[in-house]
N, C-alpha and C positions, 0 to 999 in steps of 0.2 A: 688770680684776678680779684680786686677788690670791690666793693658794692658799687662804687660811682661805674666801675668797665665794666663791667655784667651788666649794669641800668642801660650802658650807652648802648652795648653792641645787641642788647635784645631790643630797643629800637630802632636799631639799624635794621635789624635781620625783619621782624615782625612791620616796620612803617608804623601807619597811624594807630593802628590797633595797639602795636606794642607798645608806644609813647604813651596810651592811654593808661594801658595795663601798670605798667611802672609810675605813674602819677600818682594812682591808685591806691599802689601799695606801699606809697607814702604814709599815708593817712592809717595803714594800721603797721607800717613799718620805719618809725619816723628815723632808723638811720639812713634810709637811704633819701641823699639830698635836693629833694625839689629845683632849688636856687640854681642848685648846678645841673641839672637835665634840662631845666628848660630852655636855658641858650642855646644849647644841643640840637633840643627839638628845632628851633628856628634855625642851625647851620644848616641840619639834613634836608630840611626844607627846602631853601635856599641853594644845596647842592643838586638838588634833585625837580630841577627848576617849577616847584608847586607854586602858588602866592601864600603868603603870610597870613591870612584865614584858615589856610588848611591846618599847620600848627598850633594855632592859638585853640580851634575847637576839638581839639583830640585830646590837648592839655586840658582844657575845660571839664570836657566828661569824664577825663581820668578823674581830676579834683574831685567833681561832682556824685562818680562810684564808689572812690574813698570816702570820702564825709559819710554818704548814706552805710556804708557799712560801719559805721562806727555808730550813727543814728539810730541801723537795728539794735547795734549790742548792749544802748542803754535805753533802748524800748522795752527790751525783751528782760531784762535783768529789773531793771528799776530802780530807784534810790538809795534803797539799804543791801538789794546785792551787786549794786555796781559800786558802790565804797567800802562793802567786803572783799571787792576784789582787787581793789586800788590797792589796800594797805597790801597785801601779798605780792605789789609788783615794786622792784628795785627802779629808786630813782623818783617816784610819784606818793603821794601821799595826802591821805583823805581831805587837807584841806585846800588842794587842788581842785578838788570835786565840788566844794562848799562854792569855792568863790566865783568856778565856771555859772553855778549853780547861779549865784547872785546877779552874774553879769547880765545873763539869759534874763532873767525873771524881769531884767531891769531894762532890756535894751530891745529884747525878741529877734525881729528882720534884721537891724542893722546889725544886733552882736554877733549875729553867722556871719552877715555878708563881710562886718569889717573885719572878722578874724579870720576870714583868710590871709589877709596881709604881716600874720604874725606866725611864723613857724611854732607849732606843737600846742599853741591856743588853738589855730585852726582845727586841730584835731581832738582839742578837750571841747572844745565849745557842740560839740557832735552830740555829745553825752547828754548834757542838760535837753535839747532839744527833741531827742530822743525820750527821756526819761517824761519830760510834761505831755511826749504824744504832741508836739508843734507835728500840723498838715504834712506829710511827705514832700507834695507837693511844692507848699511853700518853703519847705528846707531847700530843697534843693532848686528854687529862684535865686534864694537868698544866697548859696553857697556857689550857684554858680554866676551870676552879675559880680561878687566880688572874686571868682575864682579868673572870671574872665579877663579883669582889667591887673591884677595883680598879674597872671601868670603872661598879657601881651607883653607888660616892659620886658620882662627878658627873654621872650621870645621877640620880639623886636630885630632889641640889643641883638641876640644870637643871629639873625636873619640879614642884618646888615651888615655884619662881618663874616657869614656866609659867600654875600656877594660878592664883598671887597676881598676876600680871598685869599694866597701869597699868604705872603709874612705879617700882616693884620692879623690873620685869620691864627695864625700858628702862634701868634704875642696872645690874643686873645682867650685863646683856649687853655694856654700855661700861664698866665698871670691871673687868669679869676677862679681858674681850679684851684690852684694855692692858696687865692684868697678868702675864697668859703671852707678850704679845707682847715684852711687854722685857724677861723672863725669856729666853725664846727665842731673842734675839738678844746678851744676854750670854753665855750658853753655850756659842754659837758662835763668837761672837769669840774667848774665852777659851779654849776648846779649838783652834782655830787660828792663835790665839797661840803657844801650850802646842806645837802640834806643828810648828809652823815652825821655832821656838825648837831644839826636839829634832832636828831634820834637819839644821840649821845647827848646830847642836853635833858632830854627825857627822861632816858635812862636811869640818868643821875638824881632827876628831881624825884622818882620813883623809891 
């Protein structure tokens, strides 16, 4: 079973709780794919005849759990030992850190709220907000008004071909699985392309 069927069937098995859990562990587990559970969330929804509020705020406070633990980890570490720990992770690299850093210093509310609408910023942009000690409180305004409205379109989207059901429902679920799926797997490659490329330019200039 691969990380997208384990995400689905533990919120199946679990409900809202569990759609929360797995949102969650997005944000410190960014394989597992946001884009594609949350339609999910809005079919079971939909099958399970709740209204589309009930989805949208479980997806929300998942968001809203993940961010905040990502919020403590560069509260508690800080600026020089949270980009000592950066360079030790494959795939990320300190000036990752620099320009979250800048974005934050530059934008504050809105650079949470609109980075949620960008996969894997949503979850750097955690770090700087954390690191200046930004309110808890207002972190997680800001993280959750933009977690709110990003994560309704595709819970929506999922919730209305929940209802329509049949063979919508079964087109629906194998053509956009695919399509974040090899989306998801270009973007990877391609940023560790992009960062091999950049350490090995290094290396050489060294």
């Amino acid at each position: 079973m691969d990380v997208t069927a384990w995400a689905i069937a533990l919120m199946e098995f679990l409900g809202g709780p569990g759609t929360a859990l797995v949102i969650a562990s997005e944000a410190l587990f960014p394989p597992i794919p946001g884009e594609v559970l949350l339609p999910f969330a809005g079919v079971t929804a939909a099958a399970n005849g709740q209204h589309v509020l009930v989805p949208i705020f479980w997806t929300t406070l998942g968001s809203v759990l993940g961010g905040l633990g990502v919020y403590a980890v560069g509260r508690a570490l800080g600026l020089r030992r949270t980009t000592a720990l950066v360079r030790r992770l494959p795939l990320l690299e300190e000036k990752d850190v620099t320009m979250a850093m800048r974005f934050f210093e530059r934008w504050g509310f809105p650079a949470v709220a609109l980075a949620r609408f960008v996969p894997m910023v949503r979850t750097f942009i955690s770090i700087p907000a954390g690191i200046e000690k930004m309110p808890v409180w207002l972190f997680a305004l800001a993280t959750g008004l933009g977690s709110a409205i990003w994560n309704a379109v595709f819970v929506v989207a999922g919730y209305a071909f929940g209802q329509a059901g049949g063979e919508a429902l079964e087109d629906f679920v194998r053509i956009y699985s695919s399509i974040v799926a090899g989306i998801g797997i270009l973007a990877l490659v391609g940023l560790a392309t992009q960062r091999i490329r950049s350490r090995r330019d290094r290396a050489d200039a060294e």
